[in-house]
C-alpha positions in Angstrom: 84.8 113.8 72.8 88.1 112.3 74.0 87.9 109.2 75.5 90.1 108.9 78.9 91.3 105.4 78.8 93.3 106.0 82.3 89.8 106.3 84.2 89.1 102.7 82.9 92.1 101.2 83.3 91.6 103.0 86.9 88.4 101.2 87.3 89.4 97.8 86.1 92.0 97.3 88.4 89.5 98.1 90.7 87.4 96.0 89.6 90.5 93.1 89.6 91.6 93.8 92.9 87.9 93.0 94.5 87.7 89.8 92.3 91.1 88.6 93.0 90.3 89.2 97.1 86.7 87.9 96.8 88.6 84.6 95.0 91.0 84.5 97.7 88.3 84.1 100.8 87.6 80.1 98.9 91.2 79.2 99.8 91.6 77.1 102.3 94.6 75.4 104.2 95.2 71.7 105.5 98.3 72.9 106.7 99.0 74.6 110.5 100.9 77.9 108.6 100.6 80.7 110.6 99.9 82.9 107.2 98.8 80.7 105.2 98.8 80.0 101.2 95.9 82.9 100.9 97.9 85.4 102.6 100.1 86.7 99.5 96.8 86.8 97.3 95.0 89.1 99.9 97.9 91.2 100.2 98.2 92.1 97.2 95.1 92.2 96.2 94.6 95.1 99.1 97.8 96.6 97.4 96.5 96.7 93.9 93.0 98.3 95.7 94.7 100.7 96.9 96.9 101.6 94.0 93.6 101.2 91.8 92.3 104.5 93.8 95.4 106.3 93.9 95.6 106.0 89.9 92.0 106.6 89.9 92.4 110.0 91.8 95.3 111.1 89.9 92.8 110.5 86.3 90.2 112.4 87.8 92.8 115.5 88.5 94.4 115.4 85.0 90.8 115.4 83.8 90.0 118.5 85.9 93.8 120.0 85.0 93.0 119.4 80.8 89.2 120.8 81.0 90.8 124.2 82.6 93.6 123.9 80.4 91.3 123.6 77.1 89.5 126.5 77.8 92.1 128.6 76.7 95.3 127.6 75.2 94.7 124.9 72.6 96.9 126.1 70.1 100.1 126.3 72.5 99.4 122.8 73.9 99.4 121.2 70.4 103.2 122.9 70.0 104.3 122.0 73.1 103.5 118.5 72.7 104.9 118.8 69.4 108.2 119.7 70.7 107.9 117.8 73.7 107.5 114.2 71.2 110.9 115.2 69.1 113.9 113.2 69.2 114.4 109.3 70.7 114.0 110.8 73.9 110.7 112.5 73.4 109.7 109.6 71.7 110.5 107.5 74.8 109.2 109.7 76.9 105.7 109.3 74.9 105.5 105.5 75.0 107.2 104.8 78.4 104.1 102.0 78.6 104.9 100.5 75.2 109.0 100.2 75.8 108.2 99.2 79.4 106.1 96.6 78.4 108.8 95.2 75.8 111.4 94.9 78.4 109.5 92.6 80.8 108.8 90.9 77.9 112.7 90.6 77.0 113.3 90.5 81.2 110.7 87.3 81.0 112.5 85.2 77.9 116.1 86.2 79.3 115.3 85.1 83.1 115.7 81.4 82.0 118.7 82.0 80.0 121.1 84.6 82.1 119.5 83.6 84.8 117.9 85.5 88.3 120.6 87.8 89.1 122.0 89.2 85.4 118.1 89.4 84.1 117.4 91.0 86.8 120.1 93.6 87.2 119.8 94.4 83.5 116.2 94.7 83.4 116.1 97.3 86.3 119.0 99.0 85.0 117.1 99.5 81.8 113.8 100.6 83.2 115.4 102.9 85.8 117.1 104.4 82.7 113.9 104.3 80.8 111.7 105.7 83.5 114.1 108.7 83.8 114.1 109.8 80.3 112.9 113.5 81.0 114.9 113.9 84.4 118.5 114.5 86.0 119.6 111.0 86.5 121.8 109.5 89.3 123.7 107.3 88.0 125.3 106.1 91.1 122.4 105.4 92.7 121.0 103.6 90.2 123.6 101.3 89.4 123.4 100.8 93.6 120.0 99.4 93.3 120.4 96.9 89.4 123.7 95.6 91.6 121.9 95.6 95.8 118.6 95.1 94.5 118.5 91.8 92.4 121.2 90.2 95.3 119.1 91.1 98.5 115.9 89.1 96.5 118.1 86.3 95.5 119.7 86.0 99.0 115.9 86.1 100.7 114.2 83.9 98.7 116.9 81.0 98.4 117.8 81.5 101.9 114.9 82.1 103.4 111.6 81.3 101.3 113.8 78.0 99.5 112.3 78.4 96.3 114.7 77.4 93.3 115.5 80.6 90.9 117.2 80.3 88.0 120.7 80.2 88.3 121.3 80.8 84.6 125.1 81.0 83.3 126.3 81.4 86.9 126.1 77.7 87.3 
């Protein structure tokens, strides 16, 4: 029996999402802010909820769609997939999680370094490309978003929120 790892990741952040929220009700503020410093925690707490069930729906159909599916062509699934995995891009296309997970690691270390706006750009430009491995891409567009993207943060949270990002080699 296969085990499906997505309905438990599903349920975990689940799971996360109520802990996080239930955590976030024992905040409290001496300050008079209108939102507060337990607003952002809520929110996305609700957010990850939410997304929790989506994913959690979305398992639950692939389960349905691969019991139907293993009733009668098992042999033509094995080559598909076969063909499907061949190449760099097949193999990218198999371990979107892994790669995706080593460029926010690489996005992370390099922040400091290149600071807010080249990290930034590069990361998103590299897991737009990355998460479009096994579709027409639009180039324009995404180069639009690594360039708009990482400025329109930059300008809202210096110029609005005032925290400090890292300006990294552009001084």
């Amino acid at each position: 029996m296969k085990k499906n790892y997505g309905l438990i990741a599903a349920a975990a952040i689940i799971l996360f999402s109520v802990y996080v929220y239930v955590n976030t009700l024992t905040i409290t503020s001496t300050a008079n802010a209108a939102l507060g410093p337990a607003f952002m925690p809520k929110l996305v707490a609700v957010i990850l909820f939410i997304l929790g069930w989506l994913d959690l729906l979305e398992e639950l159909k692939k389960k349905k769609a691969a019991a139907k599916e293993e009733s009668g062509t098992e042999a033509a699934g094995e080559k598909t997939a076969v063909a499907a995995a061949a190449g760099f891009r097949g193999l990218l296309a198999a371990r979107v999680d892994v790669f995706s997970s080593i460029l926010l690691l690489c996005y992370v270390f390099s922040i400091k370094r290149l600071g807010f706006l080249i990290a930034s750009a590069i990361y998103m430009l590299l897991q737009m490309l990355l998460l479009t491995v096994n579709t027409k891409r639009n180039y324009i567009l995404i180069l639009f978003m690594t360039i708009v993207v990482p400025g329109i943060i930059y300008f809202g949270f210096v110029k609005i929120f005032y925290p400090m990002l890292p300006p990294g080699i552009l001084g």
